[in-house]
Backbone bond lengths (Angstrom), bond angles and torsions (degrees), N, CA, C in turn:
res aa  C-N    CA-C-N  psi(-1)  N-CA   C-N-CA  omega(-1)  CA-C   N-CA-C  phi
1 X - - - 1.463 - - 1.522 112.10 -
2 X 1.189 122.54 -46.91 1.809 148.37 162.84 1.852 97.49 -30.44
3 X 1.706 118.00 -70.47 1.386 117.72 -166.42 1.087 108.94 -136.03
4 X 1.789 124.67 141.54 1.496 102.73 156.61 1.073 148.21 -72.83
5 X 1.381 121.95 93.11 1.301 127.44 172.51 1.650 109.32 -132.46
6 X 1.601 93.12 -172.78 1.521 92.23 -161.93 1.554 127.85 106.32
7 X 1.555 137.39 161.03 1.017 121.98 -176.46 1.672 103.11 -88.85
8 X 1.611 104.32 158.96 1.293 118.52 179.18 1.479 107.01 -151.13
9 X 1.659 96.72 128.64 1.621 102.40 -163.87 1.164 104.47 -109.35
10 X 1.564 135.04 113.22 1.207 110.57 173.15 1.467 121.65 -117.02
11 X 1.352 123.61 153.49 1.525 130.24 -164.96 1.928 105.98 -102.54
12 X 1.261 107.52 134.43 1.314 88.00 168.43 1.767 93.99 -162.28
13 X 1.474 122.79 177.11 1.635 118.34 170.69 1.429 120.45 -70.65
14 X 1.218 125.02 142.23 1.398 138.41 160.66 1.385 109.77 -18.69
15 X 1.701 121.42 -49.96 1.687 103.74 -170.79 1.573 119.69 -100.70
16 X 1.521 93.96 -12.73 1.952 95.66 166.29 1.812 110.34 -87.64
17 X 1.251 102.27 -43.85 1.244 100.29 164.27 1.735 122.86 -50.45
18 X 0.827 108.73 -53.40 2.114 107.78 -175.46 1.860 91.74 -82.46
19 X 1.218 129.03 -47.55 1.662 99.20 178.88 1.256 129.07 -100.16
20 X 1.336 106.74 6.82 1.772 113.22 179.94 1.125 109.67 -105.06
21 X 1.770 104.77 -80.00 1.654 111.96 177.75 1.573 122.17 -37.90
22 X 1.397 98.89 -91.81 1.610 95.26 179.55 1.070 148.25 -24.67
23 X 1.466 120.03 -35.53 1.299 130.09 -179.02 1.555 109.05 -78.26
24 X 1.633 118.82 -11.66 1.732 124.54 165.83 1.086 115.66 -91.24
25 X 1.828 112.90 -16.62 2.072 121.13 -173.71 1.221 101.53 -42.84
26 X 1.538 123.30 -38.60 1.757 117.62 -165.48 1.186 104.56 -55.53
27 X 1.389 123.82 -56.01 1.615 129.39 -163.31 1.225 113.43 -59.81
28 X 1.323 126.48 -57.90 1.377 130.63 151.00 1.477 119.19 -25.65
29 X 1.369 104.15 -91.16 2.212 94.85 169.32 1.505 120.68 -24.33
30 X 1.278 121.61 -55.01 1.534 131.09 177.94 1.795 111.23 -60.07
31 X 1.333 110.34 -48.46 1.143 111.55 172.88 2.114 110.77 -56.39
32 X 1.534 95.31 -72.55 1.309 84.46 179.11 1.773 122.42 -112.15
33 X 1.468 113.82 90.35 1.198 110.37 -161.08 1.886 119.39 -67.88
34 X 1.086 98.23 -6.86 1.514 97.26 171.43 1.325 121.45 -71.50
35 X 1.317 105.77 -26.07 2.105 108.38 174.66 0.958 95.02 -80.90
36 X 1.512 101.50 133.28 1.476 135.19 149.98 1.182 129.82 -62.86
37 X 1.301 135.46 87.01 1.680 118.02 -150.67 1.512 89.39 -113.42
38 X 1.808 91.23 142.12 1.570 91.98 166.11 1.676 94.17 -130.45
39 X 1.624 130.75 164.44 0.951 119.00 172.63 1.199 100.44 -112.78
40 X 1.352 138.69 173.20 1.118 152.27 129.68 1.354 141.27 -98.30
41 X 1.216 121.44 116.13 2.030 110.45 -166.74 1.189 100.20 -123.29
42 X 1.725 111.28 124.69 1.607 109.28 -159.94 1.746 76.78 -162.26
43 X 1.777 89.55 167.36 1.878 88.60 165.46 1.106 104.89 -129.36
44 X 1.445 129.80 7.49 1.703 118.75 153.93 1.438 121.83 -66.74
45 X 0.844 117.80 156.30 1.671 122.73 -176.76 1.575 85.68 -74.62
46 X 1.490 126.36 135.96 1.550 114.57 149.33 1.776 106.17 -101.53
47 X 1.250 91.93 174.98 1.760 120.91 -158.65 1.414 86.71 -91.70
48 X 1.665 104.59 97.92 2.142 100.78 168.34 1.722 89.88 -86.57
49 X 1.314 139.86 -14.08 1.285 111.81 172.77 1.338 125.70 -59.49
50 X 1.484 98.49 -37.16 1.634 110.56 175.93 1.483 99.12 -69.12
51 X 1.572 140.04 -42.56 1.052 108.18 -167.87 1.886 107.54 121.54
52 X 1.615 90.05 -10.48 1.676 93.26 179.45 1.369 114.93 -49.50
53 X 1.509 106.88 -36.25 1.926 121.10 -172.18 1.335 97.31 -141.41
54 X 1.229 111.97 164.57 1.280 127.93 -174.89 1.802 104.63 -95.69
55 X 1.489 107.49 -54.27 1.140 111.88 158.88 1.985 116.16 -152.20
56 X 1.238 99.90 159.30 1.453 118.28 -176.59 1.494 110.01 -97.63
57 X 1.326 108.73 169.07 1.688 115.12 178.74 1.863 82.14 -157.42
58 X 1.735 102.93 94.14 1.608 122.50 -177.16 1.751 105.99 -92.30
59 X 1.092 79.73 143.82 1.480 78.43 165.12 1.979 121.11 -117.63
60 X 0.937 77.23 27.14 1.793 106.26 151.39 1.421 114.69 -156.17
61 X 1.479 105.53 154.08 1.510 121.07 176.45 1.624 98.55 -56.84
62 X 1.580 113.60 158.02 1.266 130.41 -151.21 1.513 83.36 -122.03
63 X 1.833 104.64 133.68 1.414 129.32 171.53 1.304 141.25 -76.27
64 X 1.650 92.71 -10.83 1.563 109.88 163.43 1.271 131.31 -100.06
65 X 1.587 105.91 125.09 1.416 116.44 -141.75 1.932 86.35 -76.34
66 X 1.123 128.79 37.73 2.010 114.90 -179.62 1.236 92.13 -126.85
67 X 1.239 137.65 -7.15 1.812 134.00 -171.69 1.012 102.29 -100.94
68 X 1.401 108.92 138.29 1.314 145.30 161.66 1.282 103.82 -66.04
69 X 1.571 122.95 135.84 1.413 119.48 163.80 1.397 111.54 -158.55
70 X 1.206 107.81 150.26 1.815 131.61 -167.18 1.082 96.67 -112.12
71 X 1.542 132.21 143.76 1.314 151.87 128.46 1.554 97.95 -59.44
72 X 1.442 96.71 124.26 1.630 114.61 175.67 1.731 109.39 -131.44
73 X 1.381 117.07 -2.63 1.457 101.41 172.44 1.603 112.34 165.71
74 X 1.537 129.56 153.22 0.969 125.24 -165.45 2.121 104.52 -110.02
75 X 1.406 116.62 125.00 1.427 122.19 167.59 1.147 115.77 -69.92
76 X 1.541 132.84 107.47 1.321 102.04 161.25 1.606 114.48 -106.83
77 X 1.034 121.33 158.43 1.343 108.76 -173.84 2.052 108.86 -114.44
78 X 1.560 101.39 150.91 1.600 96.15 -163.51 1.719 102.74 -152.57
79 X 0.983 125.52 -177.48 1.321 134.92 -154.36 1.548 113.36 -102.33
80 X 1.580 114.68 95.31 1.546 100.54 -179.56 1.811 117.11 -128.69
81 X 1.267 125.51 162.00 1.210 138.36 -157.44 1.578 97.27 -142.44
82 X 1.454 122.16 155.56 1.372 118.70 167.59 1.652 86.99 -109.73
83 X 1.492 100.68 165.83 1.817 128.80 178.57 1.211 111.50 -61.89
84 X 1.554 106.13 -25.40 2.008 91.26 -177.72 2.076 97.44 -102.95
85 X 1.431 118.68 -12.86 1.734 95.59 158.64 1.487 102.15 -84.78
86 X 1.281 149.85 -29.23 1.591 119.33 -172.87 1.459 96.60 -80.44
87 X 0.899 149.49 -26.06 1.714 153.44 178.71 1.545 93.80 -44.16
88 X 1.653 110.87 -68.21 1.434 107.46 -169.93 1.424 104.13 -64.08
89 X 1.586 110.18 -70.72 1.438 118.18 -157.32 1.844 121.37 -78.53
90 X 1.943 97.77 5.74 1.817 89.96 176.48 1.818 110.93 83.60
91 X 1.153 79.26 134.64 1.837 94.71 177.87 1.759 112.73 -81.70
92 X 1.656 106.05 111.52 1.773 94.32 -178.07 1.944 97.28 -73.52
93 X 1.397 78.72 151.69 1.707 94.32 -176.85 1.543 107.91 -123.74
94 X 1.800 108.98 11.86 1.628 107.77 133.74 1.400 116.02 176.76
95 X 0.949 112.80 177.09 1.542 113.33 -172.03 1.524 133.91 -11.95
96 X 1.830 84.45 -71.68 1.716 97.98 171.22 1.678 105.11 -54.68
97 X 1.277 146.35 -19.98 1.445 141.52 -162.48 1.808 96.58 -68.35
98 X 1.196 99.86 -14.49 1.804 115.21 -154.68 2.288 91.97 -58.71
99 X 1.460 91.19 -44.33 1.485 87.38 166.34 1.545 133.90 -34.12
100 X 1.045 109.12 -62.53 1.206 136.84 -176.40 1.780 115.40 -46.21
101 X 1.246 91.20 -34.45 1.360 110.29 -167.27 1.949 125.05 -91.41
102 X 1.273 105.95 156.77 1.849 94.91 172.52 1.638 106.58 -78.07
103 X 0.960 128.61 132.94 1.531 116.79 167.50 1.418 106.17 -114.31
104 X 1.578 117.11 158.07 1.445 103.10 170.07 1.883 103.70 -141.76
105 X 1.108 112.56 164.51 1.373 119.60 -137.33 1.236 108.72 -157.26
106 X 1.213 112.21 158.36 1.588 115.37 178.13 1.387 115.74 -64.49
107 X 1.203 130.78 146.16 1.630 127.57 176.18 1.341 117.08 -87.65
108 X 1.212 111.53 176.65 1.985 119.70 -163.16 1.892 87.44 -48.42
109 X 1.437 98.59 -73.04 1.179 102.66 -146.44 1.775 118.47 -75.95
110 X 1.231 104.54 7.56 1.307 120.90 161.23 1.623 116.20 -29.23
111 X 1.659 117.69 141.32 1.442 100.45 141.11 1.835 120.47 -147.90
112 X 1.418 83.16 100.76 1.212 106.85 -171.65 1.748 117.01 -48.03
113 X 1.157 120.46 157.94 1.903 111.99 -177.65 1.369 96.66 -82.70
114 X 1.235 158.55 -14.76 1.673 142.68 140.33 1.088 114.34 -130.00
115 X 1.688 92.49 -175.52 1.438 89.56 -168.32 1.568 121.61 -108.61
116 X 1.007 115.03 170.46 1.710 123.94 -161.81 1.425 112.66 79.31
117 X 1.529 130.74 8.64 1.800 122.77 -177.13 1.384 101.73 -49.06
118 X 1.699 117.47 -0.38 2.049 92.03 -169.39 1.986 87.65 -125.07
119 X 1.178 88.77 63.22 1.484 102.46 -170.47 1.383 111.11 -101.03
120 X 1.447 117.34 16.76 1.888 136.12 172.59 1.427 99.62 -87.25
121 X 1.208 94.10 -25.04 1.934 99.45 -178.51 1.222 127.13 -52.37
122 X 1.886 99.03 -45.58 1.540 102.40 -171.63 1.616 100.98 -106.17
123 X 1.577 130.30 -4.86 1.285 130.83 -150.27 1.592 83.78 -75.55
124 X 1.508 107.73 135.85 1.779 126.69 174.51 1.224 113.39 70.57
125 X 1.184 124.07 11.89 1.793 120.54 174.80 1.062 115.12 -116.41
126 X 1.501 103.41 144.48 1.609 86.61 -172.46 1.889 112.13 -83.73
127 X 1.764 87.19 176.69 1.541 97.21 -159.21 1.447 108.59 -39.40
128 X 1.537 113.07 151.34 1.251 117.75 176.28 1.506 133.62 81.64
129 X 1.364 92.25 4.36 1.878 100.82 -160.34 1.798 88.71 -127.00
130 X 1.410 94.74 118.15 1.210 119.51 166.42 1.586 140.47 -102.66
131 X 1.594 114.48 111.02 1.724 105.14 -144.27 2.088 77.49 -76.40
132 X 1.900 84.40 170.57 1.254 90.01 -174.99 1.795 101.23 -85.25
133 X 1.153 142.73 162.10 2.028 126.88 161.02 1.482 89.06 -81.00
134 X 1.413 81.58 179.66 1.694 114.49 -174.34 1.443 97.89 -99.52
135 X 1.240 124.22 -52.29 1.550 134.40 166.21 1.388 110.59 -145.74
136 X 1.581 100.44 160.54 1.867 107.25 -171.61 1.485 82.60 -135.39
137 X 1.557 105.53 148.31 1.241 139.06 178.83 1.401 142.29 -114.13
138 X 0.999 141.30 136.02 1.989 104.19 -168.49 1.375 99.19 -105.22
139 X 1.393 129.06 20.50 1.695 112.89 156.72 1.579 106.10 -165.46
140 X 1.351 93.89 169.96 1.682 91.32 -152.94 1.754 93.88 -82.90
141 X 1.027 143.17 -16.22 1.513 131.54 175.98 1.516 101.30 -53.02
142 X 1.539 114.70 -58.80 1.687 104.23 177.18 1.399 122.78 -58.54
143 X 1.487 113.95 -26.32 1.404 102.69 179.13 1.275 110.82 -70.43
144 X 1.761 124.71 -24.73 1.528 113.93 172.70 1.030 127.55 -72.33
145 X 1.894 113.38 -25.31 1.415 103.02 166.70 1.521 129.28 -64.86
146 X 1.425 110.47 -30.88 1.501 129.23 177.13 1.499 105.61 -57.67
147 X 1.378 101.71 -36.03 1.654 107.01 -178.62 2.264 108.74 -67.10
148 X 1.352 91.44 -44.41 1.115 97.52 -172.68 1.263 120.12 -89.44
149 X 1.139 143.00 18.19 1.569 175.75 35.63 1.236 111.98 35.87
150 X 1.201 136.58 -17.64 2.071 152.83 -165.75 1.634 102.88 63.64
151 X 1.018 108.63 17.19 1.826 88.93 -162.28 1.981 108.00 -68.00
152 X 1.289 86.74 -29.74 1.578 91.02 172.78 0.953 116.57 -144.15
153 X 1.737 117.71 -145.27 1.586 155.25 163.35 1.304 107.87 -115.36
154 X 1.291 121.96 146.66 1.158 133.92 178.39 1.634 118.61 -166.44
155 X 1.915 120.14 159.70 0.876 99.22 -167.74 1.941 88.30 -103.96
156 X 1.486 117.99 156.11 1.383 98.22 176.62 1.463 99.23 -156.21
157 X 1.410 127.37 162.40 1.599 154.57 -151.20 1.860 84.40 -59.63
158 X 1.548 128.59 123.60 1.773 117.97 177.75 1.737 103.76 -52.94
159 X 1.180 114.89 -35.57 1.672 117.07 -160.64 1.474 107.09 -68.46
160 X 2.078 118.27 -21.45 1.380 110.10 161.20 1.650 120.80 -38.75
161 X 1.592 107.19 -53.24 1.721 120.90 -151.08 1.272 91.99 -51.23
162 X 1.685 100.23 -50.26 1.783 129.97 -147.75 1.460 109.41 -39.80
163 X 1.722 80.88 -57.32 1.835 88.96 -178.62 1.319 127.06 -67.85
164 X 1.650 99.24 -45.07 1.879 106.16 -179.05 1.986 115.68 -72.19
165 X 1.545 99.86 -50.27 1.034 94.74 155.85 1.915 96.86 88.83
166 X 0.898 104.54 4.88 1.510 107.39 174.77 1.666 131.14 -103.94
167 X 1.171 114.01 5.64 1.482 141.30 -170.52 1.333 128.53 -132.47
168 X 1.384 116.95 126.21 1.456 139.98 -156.22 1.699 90.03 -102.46
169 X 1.454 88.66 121.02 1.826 109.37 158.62 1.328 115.95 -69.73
170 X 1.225 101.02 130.74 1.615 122.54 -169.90 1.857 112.75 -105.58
171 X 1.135 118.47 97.44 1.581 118.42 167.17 1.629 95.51 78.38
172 X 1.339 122.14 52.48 1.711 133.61 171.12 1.904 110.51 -25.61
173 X 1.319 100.80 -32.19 1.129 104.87 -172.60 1.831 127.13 -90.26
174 X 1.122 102.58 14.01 1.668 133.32 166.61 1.389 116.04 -106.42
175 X 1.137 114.48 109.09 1.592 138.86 171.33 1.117 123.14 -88.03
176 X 1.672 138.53 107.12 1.308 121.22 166.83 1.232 120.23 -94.47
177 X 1.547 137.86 -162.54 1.542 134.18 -157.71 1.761 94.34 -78.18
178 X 1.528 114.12 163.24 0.930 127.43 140.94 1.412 141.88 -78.44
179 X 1.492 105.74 152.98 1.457 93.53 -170.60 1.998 99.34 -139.04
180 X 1.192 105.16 141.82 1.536 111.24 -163.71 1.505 98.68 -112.25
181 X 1.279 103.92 146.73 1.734 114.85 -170.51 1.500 115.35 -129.46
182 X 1.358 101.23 114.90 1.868 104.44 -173.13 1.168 107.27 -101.42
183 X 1.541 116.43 156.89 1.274 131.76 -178.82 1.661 89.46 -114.80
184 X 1.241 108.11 122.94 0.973 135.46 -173.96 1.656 149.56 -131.34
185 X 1.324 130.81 110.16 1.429 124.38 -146.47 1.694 106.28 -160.79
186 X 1.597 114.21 156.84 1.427 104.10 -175.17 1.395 116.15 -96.10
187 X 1.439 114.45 157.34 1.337 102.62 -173.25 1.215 136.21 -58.95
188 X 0.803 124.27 -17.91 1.592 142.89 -158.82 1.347 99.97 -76.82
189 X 1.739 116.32 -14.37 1.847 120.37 -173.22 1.903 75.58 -114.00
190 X 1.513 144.67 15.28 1.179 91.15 175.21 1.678 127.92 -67.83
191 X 0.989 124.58 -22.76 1.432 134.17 171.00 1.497 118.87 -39.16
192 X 1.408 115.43 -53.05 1.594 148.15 179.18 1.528 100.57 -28.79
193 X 1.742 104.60 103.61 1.480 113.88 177.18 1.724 105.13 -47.77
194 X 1.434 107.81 -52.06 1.394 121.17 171.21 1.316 127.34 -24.64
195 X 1.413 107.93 -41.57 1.676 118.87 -165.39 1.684 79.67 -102.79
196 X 1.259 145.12 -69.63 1.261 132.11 -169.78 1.622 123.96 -19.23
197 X 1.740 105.90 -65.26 1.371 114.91 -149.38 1.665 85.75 -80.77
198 X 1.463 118.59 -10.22 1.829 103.61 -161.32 1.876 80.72 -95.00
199 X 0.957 127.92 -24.52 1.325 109.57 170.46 1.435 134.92 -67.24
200 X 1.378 106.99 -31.10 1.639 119.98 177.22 1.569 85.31 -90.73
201 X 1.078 149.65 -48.53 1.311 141.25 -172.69 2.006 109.58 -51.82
202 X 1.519 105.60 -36.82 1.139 108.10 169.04 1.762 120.65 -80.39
203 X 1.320 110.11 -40.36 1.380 110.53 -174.02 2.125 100.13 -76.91
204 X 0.997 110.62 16.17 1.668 110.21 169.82 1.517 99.82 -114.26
205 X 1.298 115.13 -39.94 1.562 95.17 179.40 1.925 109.45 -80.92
206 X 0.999 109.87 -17.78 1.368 104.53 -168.91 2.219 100.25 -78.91
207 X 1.160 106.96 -19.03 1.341 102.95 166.91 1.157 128.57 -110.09
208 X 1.434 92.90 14.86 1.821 99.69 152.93 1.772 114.96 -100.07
209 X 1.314 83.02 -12.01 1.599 94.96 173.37 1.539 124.15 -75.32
210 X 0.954 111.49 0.14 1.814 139.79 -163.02 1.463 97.18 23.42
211 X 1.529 105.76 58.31 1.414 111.17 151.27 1.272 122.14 -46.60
């Protein structure tokens, strides 16, 4: 409680975890070298009562009524293509163009943090008409690599582009759902220098992030 040190486990998903988190872990370690950080990138919720993680960064609100949790930032999700698929396959210049095109999408057995993420499907068709994808995926980190690979279109989290920075927005004027991201931990650590400084350590990078 005195300093941060000590181990600190933290849980978070496969595609915020590998393009958000990690690439800031350095600053954190350097800042406080006594935590032990391990991450974890998984898409089950783990049990911080049990102790699986110390704390999570969900991208849904957490079902156990003993956790503490922070709003740390808003997802929006938007339309991107890399330069060598619109090169081949052409820039759609609107909705209905969505035909025309490969799209790729979450797969059956996916479970995405809300609902409708494969919502390119129905955007410009009329009711009832479902485009077929080009490929389906079961989490959105692969769909960005697939994205960034040309294989398609896709809709994906804005803070992917932000960071990589290699991908052209497609039809700006299409919005998909939002998705909200908690910082999250059990009470019993609220005291925990550990859980403190990684929270202000997060809420400074996330507003440099112009979340």
């Amino acid at each position: 409680k005195a300093q941060p040190e000590g181990p600190l486990k933290i849980t978070t998903t496969v595609g915020f975890g590998s393009v958000w988190l990690t690439p800031r872990i350095k600053e954190f370690m350097d800042l406080y070298p006594e935590i032990n950080v391990t991450i974890l990138l998984v898409y089950d919720d783990l049990d911080l009562a049990m102790r699986e993680a110390d704390v999570a960064i969900r991208l849904t609100p957490p079902r156990q009524p003993d956790l503490i949790q922070r709003h740390l930032m808003t997802l929006n999700y938007n339309v991107f293509a890399s330069p060598g698929y619109l090169k081949k396959w052409g820039m759609p210049k609107k909705a209905e163009d969505l035909d025309a095109h490969r799209l790729i999408v979450y797969g059956e057995d996916a479970r995405p943090p809300v609902e409708n993420l494969n919502w390119l499907l129905t955007e410009g068709t009329p009711k009832g008409v479902v485009r077929k994808p080009a490929l389906q995926v079961s989490n959105i980190y692969g769909i960005f690599r697939a994205v960034q690979s040309g294989v398609g279109i896709a809709a994906l989290p804005d803070y992917m582009n932000r960071e990589v920075g290699n991908l052209i927005e497609v039809l700006p004027e299409l919005r998909g759902p939002s998705v909200e991201v908690y910082f999250v931990y059990p009470e019993e650590l609220r005291e925990s220098k550990r859980i403190v400084v990684l929270r202000d350590f997060l809420l400074k990078e996330i507003k440099a992030s112009s979340f």
